[in-house]
PDB file of N, CA, C and O in Angstrom:
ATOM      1  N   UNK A   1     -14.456   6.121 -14.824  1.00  0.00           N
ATOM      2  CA  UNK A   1     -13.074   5.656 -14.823  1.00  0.00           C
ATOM      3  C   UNK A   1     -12.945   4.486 -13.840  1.00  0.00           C
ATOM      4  O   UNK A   1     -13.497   4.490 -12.740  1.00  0.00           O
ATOM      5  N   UNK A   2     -12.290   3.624 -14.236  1.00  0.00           N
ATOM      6  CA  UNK A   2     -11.966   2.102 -13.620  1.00  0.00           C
ATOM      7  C   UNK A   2     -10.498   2.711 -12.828  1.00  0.00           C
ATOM      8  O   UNK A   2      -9.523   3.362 -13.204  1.00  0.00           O
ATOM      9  N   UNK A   3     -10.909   2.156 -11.653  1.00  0.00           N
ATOM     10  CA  UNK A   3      -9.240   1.838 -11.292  1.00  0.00           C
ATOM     11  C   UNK A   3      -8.604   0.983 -10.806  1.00  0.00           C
ATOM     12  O   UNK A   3      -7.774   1.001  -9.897  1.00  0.00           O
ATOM     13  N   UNK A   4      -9.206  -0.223 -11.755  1.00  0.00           N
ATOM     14  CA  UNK A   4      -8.625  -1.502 -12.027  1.00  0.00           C
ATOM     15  C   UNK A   4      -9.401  -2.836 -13.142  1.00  0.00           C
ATOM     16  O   UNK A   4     -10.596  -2.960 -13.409  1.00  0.00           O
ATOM     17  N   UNK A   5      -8.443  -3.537 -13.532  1.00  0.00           N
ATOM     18  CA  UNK A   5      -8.818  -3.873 -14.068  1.00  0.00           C
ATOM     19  C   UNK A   5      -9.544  -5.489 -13.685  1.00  0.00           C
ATOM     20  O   UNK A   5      -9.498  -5.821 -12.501  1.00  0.00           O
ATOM     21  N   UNK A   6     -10.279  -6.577 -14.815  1.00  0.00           N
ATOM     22  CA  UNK A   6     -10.004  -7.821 -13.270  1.00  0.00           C
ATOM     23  C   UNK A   6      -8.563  -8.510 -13.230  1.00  0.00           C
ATOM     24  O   UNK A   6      -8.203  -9.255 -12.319  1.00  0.00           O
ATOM     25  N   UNK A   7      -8.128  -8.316 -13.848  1.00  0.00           N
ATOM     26  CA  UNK A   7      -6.915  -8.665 -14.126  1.00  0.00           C
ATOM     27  C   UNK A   7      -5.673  -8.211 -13.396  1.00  0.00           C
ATOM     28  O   UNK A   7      -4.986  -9.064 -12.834  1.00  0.00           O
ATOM     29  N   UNK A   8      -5.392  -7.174 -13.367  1.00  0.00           N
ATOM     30  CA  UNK A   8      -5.144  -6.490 -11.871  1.00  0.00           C
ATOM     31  C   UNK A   8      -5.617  -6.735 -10.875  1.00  0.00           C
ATOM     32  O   UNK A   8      -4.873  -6.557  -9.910  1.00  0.00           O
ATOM     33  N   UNK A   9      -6.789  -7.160 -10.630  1.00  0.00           N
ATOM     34  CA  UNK A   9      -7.291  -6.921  -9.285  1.00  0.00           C
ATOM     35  C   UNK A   9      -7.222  -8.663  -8.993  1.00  0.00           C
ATOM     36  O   UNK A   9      -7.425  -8.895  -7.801  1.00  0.00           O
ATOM     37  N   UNK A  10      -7.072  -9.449  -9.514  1.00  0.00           N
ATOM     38  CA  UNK A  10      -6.248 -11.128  -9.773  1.00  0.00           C
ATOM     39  C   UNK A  10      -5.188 -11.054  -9.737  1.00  0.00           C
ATOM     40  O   UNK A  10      -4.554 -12.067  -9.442  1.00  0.00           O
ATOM     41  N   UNK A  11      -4.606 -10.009  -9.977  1.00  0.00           N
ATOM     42  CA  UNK A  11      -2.429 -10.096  -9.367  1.00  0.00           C
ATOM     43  C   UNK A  11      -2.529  -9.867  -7.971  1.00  0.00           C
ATOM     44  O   UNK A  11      -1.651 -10.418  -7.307  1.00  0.00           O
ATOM     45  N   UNK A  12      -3.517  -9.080  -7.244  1.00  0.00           N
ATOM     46  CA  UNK A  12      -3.535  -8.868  -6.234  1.00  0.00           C
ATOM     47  C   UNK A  12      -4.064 -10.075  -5.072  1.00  0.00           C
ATOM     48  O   UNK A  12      -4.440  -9.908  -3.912  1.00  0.00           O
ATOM     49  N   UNK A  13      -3.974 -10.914  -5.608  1.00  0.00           N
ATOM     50  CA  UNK A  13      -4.792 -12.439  -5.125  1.00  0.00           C
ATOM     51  C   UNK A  13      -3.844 -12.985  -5.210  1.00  0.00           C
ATOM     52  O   UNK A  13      -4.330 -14.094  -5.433  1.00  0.00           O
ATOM     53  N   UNK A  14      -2.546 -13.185  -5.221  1.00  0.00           N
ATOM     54  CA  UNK A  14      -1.776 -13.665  -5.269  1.00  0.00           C
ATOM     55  C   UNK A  14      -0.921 -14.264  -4.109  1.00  0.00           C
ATOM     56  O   UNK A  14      -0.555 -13.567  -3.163  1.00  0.00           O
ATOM     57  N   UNK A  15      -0.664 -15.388  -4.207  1.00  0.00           N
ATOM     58  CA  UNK A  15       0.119 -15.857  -2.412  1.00  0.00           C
ATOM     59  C   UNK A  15       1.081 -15.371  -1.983  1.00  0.00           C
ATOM     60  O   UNK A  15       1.450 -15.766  -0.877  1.00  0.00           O
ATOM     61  N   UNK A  16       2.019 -14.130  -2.812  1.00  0.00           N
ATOM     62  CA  UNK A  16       2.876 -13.869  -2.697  1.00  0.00           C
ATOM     63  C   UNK A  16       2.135 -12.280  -1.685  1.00  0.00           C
ATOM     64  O   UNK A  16       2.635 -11.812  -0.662  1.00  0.00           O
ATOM     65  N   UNK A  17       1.205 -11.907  -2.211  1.00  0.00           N
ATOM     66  CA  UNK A  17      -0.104 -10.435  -1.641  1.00  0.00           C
ATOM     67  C   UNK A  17       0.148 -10.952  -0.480  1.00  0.00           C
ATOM     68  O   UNK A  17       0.899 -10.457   0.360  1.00  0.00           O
ATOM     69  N   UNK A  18      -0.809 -12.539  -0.317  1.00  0.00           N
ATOM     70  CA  UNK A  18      -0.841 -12.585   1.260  1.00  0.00           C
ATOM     71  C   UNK A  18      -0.175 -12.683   2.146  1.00  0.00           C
ATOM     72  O   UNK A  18      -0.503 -12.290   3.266  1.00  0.00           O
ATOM     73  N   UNK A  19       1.102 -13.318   1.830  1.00  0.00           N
ATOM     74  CA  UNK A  19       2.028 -13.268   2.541  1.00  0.00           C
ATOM     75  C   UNK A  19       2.402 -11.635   3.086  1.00  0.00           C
ATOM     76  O   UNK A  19       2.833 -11.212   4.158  1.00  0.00           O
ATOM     77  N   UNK A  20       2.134 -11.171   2.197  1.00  0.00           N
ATOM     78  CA  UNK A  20       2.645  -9.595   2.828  1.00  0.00           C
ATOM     79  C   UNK A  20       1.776  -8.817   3.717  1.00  0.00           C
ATOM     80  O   UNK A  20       2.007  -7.849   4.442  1.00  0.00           O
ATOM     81  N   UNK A  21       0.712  -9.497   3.470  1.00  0.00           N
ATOM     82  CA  UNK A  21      -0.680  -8.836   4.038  1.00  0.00           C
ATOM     83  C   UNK A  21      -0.201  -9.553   5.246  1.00  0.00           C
ATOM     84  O   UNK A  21       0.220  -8.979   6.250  1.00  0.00           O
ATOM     85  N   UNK A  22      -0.254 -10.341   5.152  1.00  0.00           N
ATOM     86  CA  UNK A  22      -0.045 -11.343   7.126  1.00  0.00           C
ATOM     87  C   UNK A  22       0.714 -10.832   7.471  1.00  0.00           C
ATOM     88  O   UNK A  22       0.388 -10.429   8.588  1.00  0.00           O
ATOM     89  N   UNK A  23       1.914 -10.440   7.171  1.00  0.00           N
ATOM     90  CA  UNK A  23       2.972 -10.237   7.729  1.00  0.00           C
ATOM     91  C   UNK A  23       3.424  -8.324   8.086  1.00  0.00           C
ATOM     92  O   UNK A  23       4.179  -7.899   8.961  1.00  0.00           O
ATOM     93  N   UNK A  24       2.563  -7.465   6.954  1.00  0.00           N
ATOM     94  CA  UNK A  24       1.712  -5.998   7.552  1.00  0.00           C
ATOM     95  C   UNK A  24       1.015  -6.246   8.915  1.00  0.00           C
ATOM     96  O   UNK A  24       1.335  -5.514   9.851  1.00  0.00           O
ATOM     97  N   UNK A  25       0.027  -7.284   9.115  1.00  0.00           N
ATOM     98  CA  UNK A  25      -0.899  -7.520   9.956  1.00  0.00           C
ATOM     99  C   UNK A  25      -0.083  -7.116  11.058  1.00  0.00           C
ATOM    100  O   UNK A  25      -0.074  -6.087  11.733  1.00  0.00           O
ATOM    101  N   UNK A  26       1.049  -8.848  11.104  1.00  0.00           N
ATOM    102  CA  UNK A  26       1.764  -8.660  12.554  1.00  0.00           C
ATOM    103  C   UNK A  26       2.349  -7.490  12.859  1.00  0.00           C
ATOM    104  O   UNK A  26       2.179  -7.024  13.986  1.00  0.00           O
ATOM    105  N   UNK A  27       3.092  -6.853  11.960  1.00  0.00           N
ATOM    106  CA  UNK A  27       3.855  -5.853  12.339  1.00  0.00           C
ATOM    107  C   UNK A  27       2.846  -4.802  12.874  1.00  0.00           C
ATOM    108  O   UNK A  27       3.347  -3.905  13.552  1.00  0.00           O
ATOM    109  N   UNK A  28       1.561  -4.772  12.685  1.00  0.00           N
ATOM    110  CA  UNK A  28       0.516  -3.367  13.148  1.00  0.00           C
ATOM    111  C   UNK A  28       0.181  -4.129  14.485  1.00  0.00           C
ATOM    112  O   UNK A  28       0.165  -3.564  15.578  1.00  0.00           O
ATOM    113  N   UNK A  29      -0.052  -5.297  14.318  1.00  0.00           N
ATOM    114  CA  UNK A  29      -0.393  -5.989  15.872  1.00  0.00           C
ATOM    115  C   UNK A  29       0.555  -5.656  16.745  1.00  0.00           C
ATOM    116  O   UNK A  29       0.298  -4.815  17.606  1.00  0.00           O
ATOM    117  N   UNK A  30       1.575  -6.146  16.687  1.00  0.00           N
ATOM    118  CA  UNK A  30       2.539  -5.656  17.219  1.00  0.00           C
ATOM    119  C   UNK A  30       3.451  -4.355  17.886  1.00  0.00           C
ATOM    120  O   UNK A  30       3.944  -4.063  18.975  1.00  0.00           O
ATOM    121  N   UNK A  31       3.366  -3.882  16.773  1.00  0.00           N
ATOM    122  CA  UNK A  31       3.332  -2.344  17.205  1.00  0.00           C
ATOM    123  C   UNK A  31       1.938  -1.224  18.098  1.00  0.00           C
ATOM    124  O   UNK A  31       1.983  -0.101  18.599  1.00  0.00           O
ATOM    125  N   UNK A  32       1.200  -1.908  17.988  1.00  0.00           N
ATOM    126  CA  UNK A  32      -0.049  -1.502  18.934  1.00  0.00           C
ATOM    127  C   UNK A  32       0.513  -2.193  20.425  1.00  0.00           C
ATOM    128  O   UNK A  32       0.799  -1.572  21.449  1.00  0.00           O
ATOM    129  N   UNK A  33       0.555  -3.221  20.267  1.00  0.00           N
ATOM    130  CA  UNK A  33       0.805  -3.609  21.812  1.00  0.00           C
ATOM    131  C   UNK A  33       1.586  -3.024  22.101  1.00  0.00           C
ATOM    132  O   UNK A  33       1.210  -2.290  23.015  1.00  0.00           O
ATOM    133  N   UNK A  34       3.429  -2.743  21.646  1.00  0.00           N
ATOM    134  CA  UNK A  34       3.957  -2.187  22.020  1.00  0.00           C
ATOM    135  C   UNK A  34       3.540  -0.797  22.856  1.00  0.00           C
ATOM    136  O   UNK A  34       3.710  -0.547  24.049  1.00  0.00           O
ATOM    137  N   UNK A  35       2.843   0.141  21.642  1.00  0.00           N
ATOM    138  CA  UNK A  35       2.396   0.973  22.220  1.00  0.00           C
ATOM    139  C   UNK A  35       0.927   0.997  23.479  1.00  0.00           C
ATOM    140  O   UNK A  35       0.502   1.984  24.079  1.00  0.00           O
ATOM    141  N   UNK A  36       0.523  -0.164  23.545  1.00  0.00           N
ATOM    142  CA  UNK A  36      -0.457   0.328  24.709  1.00  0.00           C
ATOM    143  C   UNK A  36       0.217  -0.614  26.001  1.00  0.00           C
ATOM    144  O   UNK A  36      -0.420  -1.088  26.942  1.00  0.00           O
ATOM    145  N   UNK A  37       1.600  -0.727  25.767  1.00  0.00           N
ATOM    146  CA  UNK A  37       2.270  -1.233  26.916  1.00  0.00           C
ATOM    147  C   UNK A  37       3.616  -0.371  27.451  1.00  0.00           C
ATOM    148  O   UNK A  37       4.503  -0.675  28.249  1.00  0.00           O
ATOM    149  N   UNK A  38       3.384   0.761  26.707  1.00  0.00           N
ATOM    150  CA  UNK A  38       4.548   1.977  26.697  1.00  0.00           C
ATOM    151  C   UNK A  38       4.129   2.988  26.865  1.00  0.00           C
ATOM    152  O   UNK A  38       4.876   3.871  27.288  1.00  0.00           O
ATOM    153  N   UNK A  39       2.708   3.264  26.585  1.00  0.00           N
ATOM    154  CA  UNK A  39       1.987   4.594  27.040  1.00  0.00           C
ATOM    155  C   UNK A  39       0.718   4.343  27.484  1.00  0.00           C
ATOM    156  O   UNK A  39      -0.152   3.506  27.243  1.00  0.00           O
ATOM    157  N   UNK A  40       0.864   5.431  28.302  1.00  0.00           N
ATOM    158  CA  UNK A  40      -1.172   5.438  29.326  1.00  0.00           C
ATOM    159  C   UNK A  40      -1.506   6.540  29.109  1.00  0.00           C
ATOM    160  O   UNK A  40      -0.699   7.421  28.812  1.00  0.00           O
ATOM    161  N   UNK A  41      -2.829   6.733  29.217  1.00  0.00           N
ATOM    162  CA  UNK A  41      -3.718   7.979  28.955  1.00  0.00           C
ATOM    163  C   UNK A  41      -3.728   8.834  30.108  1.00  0.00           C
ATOM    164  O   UNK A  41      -3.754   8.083  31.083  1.00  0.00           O
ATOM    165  N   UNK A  42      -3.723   9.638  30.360  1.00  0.00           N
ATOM    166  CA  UNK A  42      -3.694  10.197  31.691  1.00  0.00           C
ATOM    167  C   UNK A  42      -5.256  11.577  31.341  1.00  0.00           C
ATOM    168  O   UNK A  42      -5.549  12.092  30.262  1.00  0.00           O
ATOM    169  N   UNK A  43      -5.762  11.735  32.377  1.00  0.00           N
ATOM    170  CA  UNK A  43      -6.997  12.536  31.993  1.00  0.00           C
ATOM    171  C   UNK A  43      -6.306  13.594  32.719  1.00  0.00           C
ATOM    172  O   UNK A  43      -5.349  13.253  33.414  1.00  0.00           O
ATOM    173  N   UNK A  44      -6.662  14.911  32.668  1.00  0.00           N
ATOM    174  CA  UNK A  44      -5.884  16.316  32.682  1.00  0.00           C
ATOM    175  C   UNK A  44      -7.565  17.296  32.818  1.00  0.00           C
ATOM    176  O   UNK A  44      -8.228  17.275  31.781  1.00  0.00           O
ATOM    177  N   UNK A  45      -7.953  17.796  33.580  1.00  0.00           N
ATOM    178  CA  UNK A  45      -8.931  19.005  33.912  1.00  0.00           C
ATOM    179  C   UNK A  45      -8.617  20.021  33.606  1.00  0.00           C
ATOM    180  O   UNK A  45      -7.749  20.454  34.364  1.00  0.00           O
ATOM    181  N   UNK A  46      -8.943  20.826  32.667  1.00  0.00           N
ATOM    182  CA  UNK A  46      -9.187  22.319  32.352  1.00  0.00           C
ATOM    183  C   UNK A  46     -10.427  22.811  32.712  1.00  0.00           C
ATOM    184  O   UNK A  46     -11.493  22.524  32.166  1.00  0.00           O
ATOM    185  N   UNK A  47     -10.233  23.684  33.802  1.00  0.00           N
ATOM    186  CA  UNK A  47     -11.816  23.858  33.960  1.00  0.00           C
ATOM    187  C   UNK A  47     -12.979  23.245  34.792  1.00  0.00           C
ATOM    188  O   UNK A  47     -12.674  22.561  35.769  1.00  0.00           O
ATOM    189  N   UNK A  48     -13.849  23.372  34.584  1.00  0.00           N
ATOM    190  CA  UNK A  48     -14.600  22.522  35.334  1.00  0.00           C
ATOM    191  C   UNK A  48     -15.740  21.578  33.925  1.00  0.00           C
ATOM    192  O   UNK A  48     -16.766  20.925  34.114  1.00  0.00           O
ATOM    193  N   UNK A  49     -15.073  21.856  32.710  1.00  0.00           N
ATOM    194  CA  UNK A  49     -16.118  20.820  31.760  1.00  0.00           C
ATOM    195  C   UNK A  49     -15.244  20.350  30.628  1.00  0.00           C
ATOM    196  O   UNK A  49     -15.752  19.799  29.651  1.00  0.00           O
ATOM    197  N   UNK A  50     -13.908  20.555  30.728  1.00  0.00           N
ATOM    198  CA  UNK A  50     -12.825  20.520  29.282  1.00  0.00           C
ATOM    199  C   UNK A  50     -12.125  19.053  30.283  1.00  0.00           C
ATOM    200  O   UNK A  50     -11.586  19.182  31.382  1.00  0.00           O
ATOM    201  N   UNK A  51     -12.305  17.841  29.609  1.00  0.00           N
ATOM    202  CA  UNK A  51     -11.036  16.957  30.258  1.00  0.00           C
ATOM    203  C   UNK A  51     -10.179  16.666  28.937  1.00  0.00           C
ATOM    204  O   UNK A  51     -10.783  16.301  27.929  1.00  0.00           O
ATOM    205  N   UNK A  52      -8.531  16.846  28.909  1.00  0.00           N
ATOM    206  CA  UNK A  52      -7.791  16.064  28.085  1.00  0.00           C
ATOM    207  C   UNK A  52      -7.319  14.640  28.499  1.00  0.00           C
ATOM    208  O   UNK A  52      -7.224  14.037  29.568  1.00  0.00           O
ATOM    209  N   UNK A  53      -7.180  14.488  27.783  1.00  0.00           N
ATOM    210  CA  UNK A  53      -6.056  12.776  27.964  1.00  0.00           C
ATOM    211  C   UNK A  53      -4.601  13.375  27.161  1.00  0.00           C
ATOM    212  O   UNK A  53      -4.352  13.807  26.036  1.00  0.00           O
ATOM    213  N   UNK A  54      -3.858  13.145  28.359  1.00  0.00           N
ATOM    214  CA  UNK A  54      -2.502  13.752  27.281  1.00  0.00           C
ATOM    215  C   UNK A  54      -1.265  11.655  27.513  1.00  0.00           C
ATOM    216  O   UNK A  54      -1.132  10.978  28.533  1.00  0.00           O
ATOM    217  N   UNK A  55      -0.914  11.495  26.621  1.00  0.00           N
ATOM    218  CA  UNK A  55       0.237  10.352  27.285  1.00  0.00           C
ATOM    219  C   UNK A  55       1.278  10.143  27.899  1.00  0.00           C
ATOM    220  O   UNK A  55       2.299  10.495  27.307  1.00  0.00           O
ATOM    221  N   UNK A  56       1.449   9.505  29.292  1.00  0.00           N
ATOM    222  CA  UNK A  56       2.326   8.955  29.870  1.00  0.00           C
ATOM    223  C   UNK A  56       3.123   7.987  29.177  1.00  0.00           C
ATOM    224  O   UNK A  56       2.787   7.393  28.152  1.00  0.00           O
ATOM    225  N   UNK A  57       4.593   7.825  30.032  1.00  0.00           N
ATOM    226  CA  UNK A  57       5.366   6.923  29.449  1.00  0.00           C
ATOM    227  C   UNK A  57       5.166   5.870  30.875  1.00  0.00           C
ATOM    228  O   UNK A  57       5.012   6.503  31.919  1.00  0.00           O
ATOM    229  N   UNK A  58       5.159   4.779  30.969  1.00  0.00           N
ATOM    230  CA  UNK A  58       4.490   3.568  31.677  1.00  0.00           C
ATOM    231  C   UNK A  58       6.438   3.473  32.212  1.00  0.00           C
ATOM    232  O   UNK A  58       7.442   4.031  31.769  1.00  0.00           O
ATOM    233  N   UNK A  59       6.208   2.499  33.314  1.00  0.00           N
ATOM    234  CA  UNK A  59       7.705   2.006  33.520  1.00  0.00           C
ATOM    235  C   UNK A  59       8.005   1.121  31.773  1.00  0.00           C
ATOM    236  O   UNK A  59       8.847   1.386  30.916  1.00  0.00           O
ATOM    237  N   UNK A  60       7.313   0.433  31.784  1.00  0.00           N
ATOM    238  CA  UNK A  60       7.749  -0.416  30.553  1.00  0.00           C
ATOM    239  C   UNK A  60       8.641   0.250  30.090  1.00  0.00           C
ATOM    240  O   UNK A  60       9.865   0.142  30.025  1.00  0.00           O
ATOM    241  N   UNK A  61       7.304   1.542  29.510  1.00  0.00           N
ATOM    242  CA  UNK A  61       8.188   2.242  28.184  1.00  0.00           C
ATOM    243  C   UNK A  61       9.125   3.409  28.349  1.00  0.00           C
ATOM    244  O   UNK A  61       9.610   4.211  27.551  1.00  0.00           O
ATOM    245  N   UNK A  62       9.223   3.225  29.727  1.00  0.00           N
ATOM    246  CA  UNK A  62      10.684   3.889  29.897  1.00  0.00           C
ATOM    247  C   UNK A  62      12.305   2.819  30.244  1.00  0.00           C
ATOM    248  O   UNK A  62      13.519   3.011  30.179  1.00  0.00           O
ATOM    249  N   UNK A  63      11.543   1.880  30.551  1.00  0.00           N
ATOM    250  CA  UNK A  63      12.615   0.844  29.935  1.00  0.00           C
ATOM    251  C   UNK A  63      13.176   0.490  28.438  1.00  0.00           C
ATOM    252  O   UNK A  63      14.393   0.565  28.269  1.00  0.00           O
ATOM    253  N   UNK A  64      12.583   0.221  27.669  1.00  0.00           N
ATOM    254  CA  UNK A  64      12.136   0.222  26.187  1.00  0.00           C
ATOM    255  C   UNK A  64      12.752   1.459  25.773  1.00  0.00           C
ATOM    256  O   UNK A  64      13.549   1.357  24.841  1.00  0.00           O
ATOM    257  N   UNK A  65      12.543   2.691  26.298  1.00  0.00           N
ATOM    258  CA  UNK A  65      12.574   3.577  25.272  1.00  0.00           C
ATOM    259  C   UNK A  65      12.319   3.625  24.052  1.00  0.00           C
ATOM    260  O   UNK A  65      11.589   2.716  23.654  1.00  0.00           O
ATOM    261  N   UNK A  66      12.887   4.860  22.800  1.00  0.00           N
ATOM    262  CA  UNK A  66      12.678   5.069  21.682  1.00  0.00           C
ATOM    263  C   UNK A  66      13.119   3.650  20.720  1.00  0.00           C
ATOM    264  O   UNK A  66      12.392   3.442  19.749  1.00  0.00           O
ATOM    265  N   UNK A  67      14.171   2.768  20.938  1.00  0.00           N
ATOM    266  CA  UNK A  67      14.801   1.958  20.536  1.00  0.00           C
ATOM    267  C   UNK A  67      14.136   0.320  20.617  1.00  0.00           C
ATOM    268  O   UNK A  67      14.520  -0.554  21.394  1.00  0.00           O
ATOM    269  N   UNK A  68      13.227   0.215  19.763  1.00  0.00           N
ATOM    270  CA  UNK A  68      12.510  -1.326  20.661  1.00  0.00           C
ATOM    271  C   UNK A  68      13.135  -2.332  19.968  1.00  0.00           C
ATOM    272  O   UNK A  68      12.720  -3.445  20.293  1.00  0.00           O
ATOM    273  N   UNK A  69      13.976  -2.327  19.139  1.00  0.00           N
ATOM    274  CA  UNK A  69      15.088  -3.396  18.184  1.00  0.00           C
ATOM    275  C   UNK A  69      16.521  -3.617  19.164  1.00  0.00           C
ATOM    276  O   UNK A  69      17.204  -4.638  19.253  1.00  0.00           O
ATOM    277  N   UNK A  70      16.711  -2.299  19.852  1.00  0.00           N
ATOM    278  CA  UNK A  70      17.837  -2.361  20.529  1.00  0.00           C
ATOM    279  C   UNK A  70      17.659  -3.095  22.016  1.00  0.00           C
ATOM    280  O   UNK A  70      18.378  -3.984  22.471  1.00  0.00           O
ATOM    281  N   UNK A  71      16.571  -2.511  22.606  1.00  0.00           N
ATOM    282  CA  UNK A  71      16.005  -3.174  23.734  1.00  0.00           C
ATOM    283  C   UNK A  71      15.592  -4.792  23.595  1.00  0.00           C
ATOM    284  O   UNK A  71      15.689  -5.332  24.697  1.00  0.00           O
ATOM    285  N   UNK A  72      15.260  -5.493  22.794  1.00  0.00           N
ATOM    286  CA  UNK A  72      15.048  -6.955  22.957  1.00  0.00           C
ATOM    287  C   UNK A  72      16.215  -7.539  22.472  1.00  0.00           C
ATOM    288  O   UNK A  72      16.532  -8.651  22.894  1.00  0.00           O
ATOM    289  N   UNK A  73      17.173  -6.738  21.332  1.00  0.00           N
ATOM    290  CA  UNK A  73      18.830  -7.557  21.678  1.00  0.00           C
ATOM    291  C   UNK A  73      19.266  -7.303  22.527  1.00  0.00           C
ATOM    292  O   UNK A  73      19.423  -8.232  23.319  1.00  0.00           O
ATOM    293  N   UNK A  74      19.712  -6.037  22.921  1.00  0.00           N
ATOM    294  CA  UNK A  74      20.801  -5.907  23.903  1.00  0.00           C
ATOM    295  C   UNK A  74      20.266  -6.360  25.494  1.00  0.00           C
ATOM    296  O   UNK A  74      21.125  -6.641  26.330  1.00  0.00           O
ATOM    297  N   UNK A  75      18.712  -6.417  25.879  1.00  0.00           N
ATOM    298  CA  UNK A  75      18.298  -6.487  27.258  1.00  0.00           C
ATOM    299  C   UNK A  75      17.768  -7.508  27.326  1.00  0.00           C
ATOM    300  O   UNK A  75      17.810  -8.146  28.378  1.00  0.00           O
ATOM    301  N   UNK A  76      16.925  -8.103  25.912  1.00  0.00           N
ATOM    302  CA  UNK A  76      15.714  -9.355  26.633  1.00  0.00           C
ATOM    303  C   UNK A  76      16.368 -10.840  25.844  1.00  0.00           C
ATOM    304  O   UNK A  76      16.493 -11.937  26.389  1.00  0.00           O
ATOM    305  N   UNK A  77      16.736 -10.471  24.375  1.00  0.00           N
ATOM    306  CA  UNK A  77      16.907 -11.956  23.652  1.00  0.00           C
ATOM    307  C   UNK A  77      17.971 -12.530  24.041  1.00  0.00           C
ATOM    308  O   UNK A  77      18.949 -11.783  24.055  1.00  0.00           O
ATOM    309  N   UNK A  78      18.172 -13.736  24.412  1.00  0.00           N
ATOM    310  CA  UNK A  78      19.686 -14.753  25.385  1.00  0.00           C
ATOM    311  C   UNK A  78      19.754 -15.708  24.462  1.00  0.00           C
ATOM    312  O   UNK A  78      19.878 -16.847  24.911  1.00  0.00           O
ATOM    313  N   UNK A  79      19.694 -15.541  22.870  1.00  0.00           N
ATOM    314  CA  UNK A  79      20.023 -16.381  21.887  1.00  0.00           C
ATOM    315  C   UNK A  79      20.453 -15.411  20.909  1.00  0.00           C
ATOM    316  O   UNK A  79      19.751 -15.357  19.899  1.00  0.00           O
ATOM    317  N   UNK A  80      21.765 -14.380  20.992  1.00  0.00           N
ATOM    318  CA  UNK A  80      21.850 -14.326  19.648  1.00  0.00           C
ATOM    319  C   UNK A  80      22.716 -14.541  18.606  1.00  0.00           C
ATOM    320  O   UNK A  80      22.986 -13.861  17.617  1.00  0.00           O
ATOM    321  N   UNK A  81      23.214 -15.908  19.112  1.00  0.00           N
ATOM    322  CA  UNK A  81      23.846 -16.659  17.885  1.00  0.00           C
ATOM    323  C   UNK A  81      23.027 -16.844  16.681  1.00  0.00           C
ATOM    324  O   UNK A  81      23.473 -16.657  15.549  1.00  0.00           O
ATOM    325  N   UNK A  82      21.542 -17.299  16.996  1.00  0.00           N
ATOM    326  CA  UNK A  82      20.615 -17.743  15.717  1.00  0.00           C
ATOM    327  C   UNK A  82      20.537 -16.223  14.760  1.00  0.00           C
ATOM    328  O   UNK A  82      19.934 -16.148  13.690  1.00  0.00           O
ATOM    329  N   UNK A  83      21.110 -15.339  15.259  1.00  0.00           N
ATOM    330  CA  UNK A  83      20.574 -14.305  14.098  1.00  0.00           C
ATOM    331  C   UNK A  83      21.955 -13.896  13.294  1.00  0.00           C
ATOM    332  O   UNK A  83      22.003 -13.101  12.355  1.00  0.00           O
ATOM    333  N   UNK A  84      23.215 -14.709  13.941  1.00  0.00           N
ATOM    334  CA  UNK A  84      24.215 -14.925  13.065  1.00  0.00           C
ATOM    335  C   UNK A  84      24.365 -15.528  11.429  1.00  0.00           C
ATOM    336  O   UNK A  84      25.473 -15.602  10.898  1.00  0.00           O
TER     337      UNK A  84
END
């Protein structure tokens, strides 16, 4: 069984694909930094041979909080006429 055809798999080549693909990209780029600028690993001893890493919230990301759309309007962006 095929699960695709080439013809299908040529719609998917499409500039309209990549655009979405770039723009998936940023949003995963992005959201990684967020998160390794909002949480730290912290190592945790059980024992004398068990270590966990459980996550901290960093000052950042207790500034930031749950809300990171609300936090760069309401605290960081000083232009938001342009999104009028």
């Amino acid at each position: 069984m095929r699960f695709s055809t080439n013809e299908q798999h040529a719609a998917l080549q499409s500039p309209e694909t990549s655009k979405l693909g770039k723009l998936h990209w940023y949003l995963l780029k992005s959201s990684n930094l967020m998160d390794s600028l909002s949480w730290e690993a912290v190592e945790k001893q059980s024992g004398s041979v068990i270590v966990f890493k459980s996550p901290r919230t960093t000052p950042f990301g207790k500034e930031v909080g749950r809300d990171e759309i609300d936090w760069w309007i309401n605290r960081k962006e000083d232009d938001l006429d342009r999104f009028s």
